[in-house]
DRENVEXVO-74808 format. One record per residue (C-alpha): residue in one letter; chain; x, y, z. Coordinates in steps of 0.05 Angstrom, whole numbers, plus 5000, padded with zeros to 4 digits. Example, Ala and Ser with C-alpha at 12.3 -4.5 7.8 and 13.67 -1.06 7.14 Angstrom:
site res = A; chain = A; east = 5246; north = 4910; up = 5156 .
site res = S; chain = A; east = 5273; north = 4979; up = 5143 .
end
This chain:
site res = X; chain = A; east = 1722; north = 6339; up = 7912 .
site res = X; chain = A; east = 1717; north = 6354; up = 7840 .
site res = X; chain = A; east = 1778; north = 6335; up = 7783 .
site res = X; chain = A; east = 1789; north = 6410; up = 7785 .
site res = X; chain = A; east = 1798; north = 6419; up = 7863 .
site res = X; chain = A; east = 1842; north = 6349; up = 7859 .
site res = X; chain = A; east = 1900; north = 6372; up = 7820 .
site res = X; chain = A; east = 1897; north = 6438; up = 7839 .
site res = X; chain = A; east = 1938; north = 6420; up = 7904 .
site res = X; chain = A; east = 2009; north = 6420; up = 7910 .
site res = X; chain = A; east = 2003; north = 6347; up = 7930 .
site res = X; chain = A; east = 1971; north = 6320; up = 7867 .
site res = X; chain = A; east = 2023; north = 6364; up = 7828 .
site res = X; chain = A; east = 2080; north = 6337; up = 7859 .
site res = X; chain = A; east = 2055; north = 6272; up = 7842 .
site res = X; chain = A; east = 2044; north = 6278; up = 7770 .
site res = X; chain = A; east = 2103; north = 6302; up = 7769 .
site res = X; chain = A; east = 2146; north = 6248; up = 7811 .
site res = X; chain = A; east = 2109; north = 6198; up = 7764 .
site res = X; chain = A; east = 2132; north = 6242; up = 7702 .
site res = X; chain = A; east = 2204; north = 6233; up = 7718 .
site res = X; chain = A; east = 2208; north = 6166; up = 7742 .
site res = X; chain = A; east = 2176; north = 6145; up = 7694 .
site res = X; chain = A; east = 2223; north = 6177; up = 7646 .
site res = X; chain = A; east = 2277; north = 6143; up = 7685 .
site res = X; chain = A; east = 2259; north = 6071; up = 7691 .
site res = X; chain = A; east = 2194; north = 6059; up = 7654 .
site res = X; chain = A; east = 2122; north = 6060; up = 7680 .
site res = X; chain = A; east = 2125; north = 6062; up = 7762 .
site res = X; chain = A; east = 2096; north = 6008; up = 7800 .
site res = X; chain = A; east = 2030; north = 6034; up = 7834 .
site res = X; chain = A; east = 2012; north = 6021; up = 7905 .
site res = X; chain = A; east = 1957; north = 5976; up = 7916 .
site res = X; chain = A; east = 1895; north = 5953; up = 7965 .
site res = X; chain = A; east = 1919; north = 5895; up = 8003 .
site res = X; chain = A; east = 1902; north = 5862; up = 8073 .
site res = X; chain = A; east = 1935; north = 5828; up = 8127 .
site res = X; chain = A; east = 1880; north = 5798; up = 8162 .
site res = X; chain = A; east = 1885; north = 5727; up = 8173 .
site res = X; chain = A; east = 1880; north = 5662; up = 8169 .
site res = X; chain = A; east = 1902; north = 5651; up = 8093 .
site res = X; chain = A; east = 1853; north = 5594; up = 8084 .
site res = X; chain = A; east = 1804; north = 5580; up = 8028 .
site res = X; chain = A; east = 1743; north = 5613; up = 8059 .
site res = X; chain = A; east = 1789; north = 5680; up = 8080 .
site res = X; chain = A; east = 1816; north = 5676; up = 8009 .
site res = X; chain = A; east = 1753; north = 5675; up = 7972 .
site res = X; chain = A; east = 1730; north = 5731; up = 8019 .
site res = X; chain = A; east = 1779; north = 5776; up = 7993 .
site res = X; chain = A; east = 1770; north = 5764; up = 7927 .
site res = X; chain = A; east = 1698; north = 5777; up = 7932 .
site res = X; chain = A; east = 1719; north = 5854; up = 7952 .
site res = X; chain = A; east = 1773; north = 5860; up = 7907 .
site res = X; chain = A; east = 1833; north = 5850; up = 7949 .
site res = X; chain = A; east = 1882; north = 5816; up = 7905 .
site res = X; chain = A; east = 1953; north = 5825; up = 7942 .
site res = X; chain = A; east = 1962; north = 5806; up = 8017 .
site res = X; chain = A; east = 2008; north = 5800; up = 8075 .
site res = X; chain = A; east = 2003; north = 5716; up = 8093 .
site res = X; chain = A; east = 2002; north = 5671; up = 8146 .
site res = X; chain = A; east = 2034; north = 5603; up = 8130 .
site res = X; chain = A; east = 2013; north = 5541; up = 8171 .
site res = X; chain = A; east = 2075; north = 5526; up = 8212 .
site res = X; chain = A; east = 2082; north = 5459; up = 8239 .
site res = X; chain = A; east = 2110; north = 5427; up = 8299 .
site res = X; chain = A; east = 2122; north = 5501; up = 8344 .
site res = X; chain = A; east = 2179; north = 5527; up = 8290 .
site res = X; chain = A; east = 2196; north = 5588; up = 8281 .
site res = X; chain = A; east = 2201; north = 5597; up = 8211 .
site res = X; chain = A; east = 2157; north = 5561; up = 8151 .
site res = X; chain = A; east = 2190; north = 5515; up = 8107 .
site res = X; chain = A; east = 2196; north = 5520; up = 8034 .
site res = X; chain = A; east = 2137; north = 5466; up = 8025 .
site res = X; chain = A; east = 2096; north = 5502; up = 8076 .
site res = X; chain = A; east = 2106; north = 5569; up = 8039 .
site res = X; chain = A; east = 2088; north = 5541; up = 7970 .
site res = X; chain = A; east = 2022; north = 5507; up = 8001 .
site res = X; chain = A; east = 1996; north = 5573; up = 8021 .
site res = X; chain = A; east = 2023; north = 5609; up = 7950 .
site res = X; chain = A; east = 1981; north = 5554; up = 7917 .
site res = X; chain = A; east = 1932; north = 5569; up = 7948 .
site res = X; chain = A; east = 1932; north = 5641; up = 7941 .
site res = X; chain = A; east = 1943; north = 5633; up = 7871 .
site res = X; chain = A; east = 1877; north = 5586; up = 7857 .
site res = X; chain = A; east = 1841; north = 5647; up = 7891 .
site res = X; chain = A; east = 1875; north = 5696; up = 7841 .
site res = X; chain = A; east = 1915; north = 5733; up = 7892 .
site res = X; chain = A; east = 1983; north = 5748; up = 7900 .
site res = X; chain = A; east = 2025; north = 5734; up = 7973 .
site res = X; chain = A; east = 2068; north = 5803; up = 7973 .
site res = X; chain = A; east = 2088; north = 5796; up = 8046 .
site res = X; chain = A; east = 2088; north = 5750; up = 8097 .
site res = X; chain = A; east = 2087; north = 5754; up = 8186 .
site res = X; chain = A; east = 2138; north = 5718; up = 8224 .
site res = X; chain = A; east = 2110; north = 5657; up = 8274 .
site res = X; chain = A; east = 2138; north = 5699; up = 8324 .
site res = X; chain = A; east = 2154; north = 5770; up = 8331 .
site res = X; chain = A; east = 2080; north = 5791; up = 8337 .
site res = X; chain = A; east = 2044; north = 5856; up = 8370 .
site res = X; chain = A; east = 2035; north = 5804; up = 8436 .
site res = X; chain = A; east = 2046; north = 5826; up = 8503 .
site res = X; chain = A; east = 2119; north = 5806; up = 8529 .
site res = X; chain = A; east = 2089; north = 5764; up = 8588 .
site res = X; chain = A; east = 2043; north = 5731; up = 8530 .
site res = X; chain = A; east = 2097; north = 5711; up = 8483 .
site res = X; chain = A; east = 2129; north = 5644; up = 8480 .
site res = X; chain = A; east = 2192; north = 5669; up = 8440 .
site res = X; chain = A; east = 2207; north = 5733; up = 8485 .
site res = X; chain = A; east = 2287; north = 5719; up = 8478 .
site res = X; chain = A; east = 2306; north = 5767; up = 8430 .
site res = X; chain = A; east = 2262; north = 5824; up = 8462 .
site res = X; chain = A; east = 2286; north = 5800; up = 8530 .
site res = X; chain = A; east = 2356; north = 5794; up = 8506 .
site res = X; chain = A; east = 2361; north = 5724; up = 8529 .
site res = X; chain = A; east = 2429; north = 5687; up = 8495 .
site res = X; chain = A; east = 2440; north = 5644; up = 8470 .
site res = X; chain = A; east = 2360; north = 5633; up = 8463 .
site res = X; chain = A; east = 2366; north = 5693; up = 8428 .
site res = X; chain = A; east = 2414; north = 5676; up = 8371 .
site res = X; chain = A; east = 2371; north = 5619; up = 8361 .
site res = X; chain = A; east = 2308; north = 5652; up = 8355 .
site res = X; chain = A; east = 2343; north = 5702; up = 8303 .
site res = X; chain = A; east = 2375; north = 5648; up = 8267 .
site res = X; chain = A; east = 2295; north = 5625; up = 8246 .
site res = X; chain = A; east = 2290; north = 5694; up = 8220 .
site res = X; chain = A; east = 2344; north = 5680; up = 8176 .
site res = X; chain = A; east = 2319; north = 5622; up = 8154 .
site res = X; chain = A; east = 2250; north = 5650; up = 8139 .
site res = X; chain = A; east = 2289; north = 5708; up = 8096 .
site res = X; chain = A; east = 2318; north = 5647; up = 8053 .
site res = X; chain = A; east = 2252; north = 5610; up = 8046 .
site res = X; chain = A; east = 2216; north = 5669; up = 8032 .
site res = X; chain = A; east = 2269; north = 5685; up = 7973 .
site res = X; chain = A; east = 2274; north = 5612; up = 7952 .
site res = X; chain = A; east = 2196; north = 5619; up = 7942 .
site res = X; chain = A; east = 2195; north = 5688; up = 7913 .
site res = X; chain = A; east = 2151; north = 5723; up = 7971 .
site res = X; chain = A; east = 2188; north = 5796; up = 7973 .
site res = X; chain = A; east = 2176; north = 5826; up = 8041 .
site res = X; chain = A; east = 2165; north = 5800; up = 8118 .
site res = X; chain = A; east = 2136; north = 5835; up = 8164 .
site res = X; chain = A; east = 2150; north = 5831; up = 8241 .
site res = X; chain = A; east = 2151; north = 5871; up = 8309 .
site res = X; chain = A; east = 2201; north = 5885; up = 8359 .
site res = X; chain = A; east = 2154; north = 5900; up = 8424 .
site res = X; chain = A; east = 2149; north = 5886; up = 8482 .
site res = X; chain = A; east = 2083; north = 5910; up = 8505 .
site res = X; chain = A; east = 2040; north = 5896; up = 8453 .
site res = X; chain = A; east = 1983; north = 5945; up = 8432 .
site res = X; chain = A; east = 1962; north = 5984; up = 8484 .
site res = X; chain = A; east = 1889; north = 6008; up = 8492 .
site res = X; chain = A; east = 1844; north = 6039; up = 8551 .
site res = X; chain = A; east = 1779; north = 5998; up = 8529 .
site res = X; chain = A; east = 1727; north = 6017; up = 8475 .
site res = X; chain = A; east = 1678; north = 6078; up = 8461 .
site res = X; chain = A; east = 1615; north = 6082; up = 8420 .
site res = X; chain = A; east = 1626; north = 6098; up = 8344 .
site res = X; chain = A; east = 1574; north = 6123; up = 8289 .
site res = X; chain = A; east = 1505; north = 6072; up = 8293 .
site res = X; chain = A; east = 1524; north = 6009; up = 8332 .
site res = X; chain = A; east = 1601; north = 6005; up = 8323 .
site res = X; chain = A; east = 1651; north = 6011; up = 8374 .
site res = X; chain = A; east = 1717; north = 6045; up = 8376 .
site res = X; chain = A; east = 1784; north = 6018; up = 8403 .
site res = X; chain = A; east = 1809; north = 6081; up = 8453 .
site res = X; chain = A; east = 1873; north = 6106; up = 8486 .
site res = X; chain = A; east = 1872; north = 6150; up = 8539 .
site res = X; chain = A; east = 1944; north = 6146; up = 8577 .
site res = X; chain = A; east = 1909; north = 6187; up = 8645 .
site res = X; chain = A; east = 1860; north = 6123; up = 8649 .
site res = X; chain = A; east = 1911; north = 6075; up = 8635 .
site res = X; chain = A; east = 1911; north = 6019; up = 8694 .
site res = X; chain = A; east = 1968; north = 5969; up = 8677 .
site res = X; chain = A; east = 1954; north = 5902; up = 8716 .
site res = X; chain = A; east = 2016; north = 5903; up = 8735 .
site res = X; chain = A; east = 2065; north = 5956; up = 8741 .
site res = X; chain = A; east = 2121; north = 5917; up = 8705 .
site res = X; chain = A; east = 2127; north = 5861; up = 8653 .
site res = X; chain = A; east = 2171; north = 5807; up = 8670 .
site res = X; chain = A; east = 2219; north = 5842; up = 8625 .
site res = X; chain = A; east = 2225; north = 5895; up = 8686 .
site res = X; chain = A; east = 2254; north = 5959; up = 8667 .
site res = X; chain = A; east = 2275; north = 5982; up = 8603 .
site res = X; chain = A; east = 2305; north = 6041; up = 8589 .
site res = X; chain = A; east = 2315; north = 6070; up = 8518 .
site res = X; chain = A; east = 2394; north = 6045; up = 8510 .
site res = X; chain = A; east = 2371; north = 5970; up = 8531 .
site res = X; chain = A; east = 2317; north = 5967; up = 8484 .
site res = X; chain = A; east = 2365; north = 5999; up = 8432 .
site res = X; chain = A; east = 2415; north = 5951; up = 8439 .
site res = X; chain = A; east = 2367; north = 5892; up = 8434 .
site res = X; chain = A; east = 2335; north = 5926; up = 8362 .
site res = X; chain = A; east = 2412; north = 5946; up = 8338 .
site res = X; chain = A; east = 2431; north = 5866; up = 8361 .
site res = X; chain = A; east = 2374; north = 5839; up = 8318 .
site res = X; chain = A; east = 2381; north = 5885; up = 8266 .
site res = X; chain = A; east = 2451; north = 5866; up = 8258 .
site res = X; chain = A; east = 2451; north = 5796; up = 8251 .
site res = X; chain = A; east = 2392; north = 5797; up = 8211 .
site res = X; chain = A; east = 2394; north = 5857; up = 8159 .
site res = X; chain = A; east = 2461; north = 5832; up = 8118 .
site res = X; chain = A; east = 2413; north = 5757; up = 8107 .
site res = X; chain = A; east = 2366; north = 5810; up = 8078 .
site res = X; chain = A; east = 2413; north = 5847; up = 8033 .
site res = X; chain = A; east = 2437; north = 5781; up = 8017 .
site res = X; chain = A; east = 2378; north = 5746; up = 7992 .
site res = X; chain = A; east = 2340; north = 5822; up = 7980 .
site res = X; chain = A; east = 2281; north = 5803; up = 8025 .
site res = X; chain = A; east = 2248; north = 5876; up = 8044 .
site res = X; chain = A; east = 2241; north = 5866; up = 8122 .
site res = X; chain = A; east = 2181; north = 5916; up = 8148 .
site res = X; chain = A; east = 2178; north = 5939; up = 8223 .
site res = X; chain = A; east = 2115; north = 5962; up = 8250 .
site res = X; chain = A; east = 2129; north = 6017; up = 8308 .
site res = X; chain = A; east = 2109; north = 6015; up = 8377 .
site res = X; chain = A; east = 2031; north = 6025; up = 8385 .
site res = X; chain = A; east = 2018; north = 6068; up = 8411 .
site res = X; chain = A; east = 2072; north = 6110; up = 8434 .
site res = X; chain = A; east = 2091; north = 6125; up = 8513 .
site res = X; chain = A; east = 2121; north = 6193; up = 8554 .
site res = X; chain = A; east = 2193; north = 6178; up = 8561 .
site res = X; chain = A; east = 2186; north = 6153; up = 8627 .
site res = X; chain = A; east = 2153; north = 6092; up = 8600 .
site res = X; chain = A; east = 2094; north = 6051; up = 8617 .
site res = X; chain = A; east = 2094; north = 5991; up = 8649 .
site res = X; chain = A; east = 2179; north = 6005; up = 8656 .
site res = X; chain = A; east = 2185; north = 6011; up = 8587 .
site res = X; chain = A; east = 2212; north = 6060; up = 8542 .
site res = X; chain = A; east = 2186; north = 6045; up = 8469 .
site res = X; chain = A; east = 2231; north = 6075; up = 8433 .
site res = X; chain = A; east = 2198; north = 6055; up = 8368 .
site res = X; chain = A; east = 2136; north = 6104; up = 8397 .
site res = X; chain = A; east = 2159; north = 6172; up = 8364 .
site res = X; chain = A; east = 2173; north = 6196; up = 8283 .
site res = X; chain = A; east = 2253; north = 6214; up = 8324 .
site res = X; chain = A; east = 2254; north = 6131; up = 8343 .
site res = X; chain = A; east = 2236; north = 6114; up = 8275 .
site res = X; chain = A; east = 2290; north = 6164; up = 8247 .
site res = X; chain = A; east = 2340; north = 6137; up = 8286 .
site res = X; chain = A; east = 2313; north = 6055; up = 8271 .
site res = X; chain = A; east = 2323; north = 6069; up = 8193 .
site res = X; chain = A; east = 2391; north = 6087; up = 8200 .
site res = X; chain = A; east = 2410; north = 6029; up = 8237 .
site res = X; chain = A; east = 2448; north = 5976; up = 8190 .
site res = X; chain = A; east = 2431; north = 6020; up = 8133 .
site res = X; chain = A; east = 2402; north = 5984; up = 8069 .
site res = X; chain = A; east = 2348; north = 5974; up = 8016 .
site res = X; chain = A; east = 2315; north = 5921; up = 8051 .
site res = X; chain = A; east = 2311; north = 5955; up = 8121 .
site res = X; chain = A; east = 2251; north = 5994; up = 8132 .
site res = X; chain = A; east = 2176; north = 5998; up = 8160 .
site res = X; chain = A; east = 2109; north = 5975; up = 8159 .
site res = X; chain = A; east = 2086; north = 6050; up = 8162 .
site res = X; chain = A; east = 2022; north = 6050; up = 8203 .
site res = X; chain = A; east = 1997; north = 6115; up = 8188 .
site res = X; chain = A; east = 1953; north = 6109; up = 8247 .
site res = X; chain = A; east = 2005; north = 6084; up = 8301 .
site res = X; chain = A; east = 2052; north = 6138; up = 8266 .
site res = X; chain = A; east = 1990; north = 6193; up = 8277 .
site res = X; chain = A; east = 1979; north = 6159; up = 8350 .
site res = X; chain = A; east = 2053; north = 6192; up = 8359 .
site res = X; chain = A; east = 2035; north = 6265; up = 8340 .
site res = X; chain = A; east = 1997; north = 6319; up = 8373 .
site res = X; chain = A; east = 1959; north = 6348; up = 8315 .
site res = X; chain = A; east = 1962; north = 6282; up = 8258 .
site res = X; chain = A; east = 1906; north = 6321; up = 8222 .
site res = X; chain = A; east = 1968; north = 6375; up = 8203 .
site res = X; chain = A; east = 2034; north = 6337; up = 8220 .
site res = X; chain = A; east = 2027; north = 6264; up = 8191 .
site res = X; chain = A; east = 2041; north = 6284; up = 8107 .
site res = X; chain = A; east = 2108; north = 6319; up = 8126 .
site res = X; chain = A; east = 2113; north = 6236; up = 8161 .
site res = X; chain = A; east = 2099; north = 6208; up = 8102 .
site res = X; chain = A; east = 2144; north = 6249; up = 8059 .
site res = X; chain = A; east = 2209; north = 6241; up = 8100 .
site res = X; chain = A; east = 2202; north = 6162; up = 8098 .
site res = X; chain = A; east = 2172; north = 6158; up = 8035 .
site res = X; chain = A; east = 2228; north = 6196; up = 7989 .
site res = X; chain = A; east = 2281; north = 6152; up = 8032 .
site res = X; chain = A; east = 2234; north = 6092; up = 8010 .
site res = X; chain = A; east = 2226; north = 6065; up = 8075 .
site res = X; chain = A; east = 2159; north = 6042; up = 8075 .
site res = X; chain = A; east = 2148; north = 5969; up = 8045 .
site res = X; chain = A; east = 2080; north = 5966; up = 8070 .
site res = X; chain = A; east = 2020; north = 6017; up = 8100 .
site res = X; chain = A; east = 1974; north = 6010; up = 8151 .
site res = X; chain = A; east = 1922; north = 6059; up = 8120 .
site res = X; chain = A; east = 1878; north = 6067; up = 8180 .
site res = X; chain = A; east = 1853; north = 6141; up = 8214 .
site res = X; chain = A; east = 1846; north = 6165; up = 8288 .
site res = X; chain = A; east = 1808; north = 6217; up = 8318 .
site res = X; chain = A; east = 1851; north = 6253; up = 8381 .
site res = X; chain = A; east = 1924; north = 6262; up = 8383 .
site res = X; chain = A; east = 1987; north = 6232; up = 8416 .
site res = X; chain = A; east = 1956; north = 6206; up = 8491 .
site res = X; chain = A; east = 1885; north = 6209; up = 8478 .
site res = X; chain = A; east = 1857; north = 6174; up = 8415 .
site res = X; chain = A; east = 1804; north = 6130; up = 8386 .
site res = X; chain = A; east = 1814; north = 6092; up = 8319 .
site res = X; chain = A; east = 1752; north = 6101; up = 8269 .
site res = X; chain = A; east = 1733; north = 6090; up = 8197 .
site res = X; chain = A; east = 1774; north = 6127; up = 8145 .
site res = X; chain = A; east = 1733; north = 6176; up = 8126 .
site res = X; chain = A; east = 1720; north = 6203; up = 8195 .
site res = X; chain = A; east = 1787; north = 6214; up = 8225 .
site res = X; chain = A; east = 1832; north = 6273; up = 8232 .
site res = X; chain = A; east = 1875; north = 6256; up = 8185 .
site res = X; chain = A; east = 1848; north = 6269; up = 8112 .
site res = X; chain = A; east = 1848; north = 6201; up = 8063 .
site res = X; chain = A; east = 1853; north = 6245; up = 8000 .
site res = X; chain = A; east = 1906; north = 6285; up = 8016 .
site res = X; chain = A; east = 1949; north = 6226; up = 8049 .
site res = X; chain = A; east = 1941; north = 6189; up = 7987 .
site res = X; chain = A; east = 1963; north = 6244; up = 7949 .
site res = X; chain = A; east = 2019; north = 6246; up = 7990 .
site res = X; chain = A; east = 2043; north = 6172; up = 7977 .
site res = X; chain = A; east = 2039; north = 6181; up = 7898 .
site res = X; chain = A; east = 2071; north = 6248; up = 7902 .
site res = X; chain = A; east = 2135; north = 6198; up = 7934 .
site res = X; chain = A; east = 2123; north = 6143; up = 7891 .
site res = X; chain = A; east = 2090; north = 6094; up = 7945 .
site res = X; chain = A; east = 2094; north = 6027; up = 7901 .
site res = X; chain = A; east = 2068; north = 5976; up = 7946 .
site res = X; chain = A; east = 2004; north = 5955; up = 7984 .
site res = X; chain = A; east = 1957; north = 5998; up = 8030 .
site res = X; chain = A; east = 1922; north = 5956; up = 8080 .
site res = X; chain = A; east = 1864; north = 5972; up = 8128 .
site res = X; chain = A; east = 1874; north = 5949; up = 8211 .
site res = X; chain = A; east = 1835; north = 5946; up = 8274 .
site res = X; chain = A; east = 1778; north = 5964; up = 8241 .
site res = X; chain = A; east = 1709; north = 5984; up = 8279 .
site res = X; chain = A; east = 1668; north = 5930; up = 8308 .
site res = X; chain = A; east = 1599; north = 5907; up = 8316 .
site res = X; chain = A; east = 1552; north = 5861; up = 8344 .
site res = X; chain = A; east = 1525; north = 5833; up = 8281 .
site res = X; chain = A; east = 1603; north = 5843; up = 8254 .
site res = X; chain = A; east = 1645; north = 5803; up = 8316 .
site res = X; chain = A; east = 1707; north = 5793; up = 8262 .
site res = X; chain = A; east = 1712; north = 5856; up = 8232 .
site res = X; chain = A; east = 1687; north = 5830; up = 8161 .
site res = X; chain = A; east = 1640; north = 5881; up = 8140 .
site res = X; chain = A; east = 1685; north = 5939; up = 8165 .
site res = X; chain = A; east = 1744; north = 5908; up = 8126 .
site res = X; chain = A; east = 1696; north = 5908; up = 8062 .
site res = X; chain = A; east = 1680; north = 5984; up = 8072 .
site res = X; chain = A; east = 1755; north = 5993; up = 8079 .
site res = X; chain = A; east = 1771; north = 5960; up = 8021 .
site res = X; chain = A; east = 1718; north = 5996; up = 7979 .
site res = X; chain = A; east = 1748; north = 6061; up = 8013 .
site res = X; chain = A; east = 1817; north = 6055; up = 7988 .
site res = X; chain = A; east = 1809; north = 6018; up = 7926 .
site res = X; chain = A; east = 1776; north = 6077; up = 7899 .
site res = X; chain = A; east = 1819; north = 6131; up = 7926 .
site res = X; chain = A; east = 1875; north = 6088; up = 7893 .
site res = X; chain = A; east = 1834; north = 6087; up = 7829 .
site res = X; chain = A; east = 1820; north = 6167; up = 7830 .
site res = X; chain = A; east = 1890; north = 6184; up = 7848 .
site res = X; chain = A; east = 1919; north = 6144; up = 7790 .
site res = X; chain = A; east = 1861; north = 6167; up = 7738 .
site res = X; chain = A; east = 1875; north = 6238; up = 7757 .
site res = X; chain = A; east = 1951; north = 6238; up = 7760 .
end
């Protein structure tokens, strides 16, 4: 695509002139940025995102003794070390709260809605939210699942890759319930709307941006496994944003768990981005691309999805998107068993859409 066929679209238009008046408004915009979650956030990992560029990431603090939530000294020890590296800790996961599998997870309580283990459990959150601020990390980022991420197995990719699949008319559960048994959508509603309101006000408080990353992928509304995931459709998410209603209460937008939820991404997923983005609800992206639709789906490099990187990116500067766009579950490879060399191809990827949307806008 030449500069010519780049700002000719409405998208790029829109963005100049977003940028234009916000800028107008409150001084130069803040501009999103490549960043990673991958962990651990040693030395080594450090140094390997430097290498490539990656200078803002989501981290993983060491957390002693089984706790759910890292102290202030623990926090500063992985800043430091971030900061030796020349990279900036924008986010950071919870010890708990992960994409695991109910019957997997040692802290199910809050998903299980298990009190008073429960209140417990949420009361580390808290405590993370005030570390976090007392340390001057910004954003956490967490899940509220209860199956995990679902997949059907891999499928060959472009030379010796593989793909991660979903295909819900092969889907074989082990069992045919967790040990959470059934869970209909008002049960797993209450348990979200419980968290969310013990937890959000701690956030407004100490104005910690708390990120949810939606159900992956997304279920009919019978459920799988007995469980409605309510987080599994763009209606879910509409609804979760509105819950305990605040700056600080929003998503880790995985634009390909969000595509996962659609039946033509390819067409449907910028009009996604543009309802959560002007409500600025997204604190974080997932910038990964599928191939298939809601059901039936593989997850692939970004330049050979459905969904089109260009555009999309067009789409978060036209909303003025000002944080980090990450890659996940990248492709794998027999010479690549951790995903580094797919990462590095991600990273080159979106770093230079980021630079040729910001040049050109």
């Amino acid at each position: 695509m030449n500069r010519r066929q780049f700002l000719s679209s409405g998208a790029a238009a829109g963005a100049l002139s977003t940028a234009t008046s916000s800028q107008a408004a409150a001084g130069p915009p803040a501009r999103m940025r490549l960043g990673c979650q991958s962990a651990p956030t040693n030395d080594t990992h450090l140094k390997y995102f430097a290498r490539y560029g990656v200078k803002d990431i989501c981290g993983y603090p060491v957390v002693a003794d089984g706790r759910l939530y890292a102290t202030l000294e623990e926090l500063k020890t992985m800043l430091g070390l971030a900061e030796k590296n020349g990279i900036t800790v924008e986010s950071v996961v919870l010890p708990f709260l992960t994409s695991s599998h109910i019957d997997r997870e040692k802290h199910p309580a809050i998903m299980l809605a298990q009190s008073p283990e429960r209140d417990r459990d949420i009361e580390s959150v808290q405590n993370m939210i005030r570390n976090c601020a007392a340390t001057g990390i910004p954003s956490i980022k967490y899940n509220m699942s209860i199956l995990g991420v679902v997949r059907t197995g891999r499928t060959p990719g472009r030379g010796d890759a593989t793909y991660s699949q979903w295909r819900l008319a092969q889907a074989k559960p082990e069992n045919p319930l967790t040990k959470a048994g059934r869970v209909n959508a008002d049960q797993f509603w209450e348990r979200i709307t419980y968290f969310l309101d013990r937890v959000i006000p701690v956030a407004n408080e100490f104005k910690i941006r708390m990120a949810c990353h939606p159900h992956d992928p997304g279920v009919p509304p019978e459920g799988y496994q007995g469980v409605d995931r309510v987080l599994g459709t763009v209606d879910g998410l509409k609804k979760f944003i509105t819950i305990r209603e605040s700056p600080y209460h929003g998503l880790n937008f995985c634009q390909g768990t969000v595509s996962e939820m659609l039946q033509d991404p390819g067409k449907e997923i910028f009009d996604v981005i543009r309802y959560f983005g002007t409500r600025q609800k997204i604190f974080n992206v997932h910038f990964r691309n599928i191939r298939g639709h809601r059901n039936d789906f593989m997850e692939v490099y970004p330049d050979e999805g459905d969904v089109d990187f260009v555009k999309a990116i067009q789409v978060y500067k036209e909303v003025g998107y000002p944080y980090l766009l990450m890659p996940d579950h990248v492709p794998q490879a027999p010479g690549d068993p951790s995903g580094l060399q797919s990462f590095a191809y991600c990273y080159g990827y979106i770093r230079a859409l980021i630079q040729a949307v910001d040049r050109l806008a």
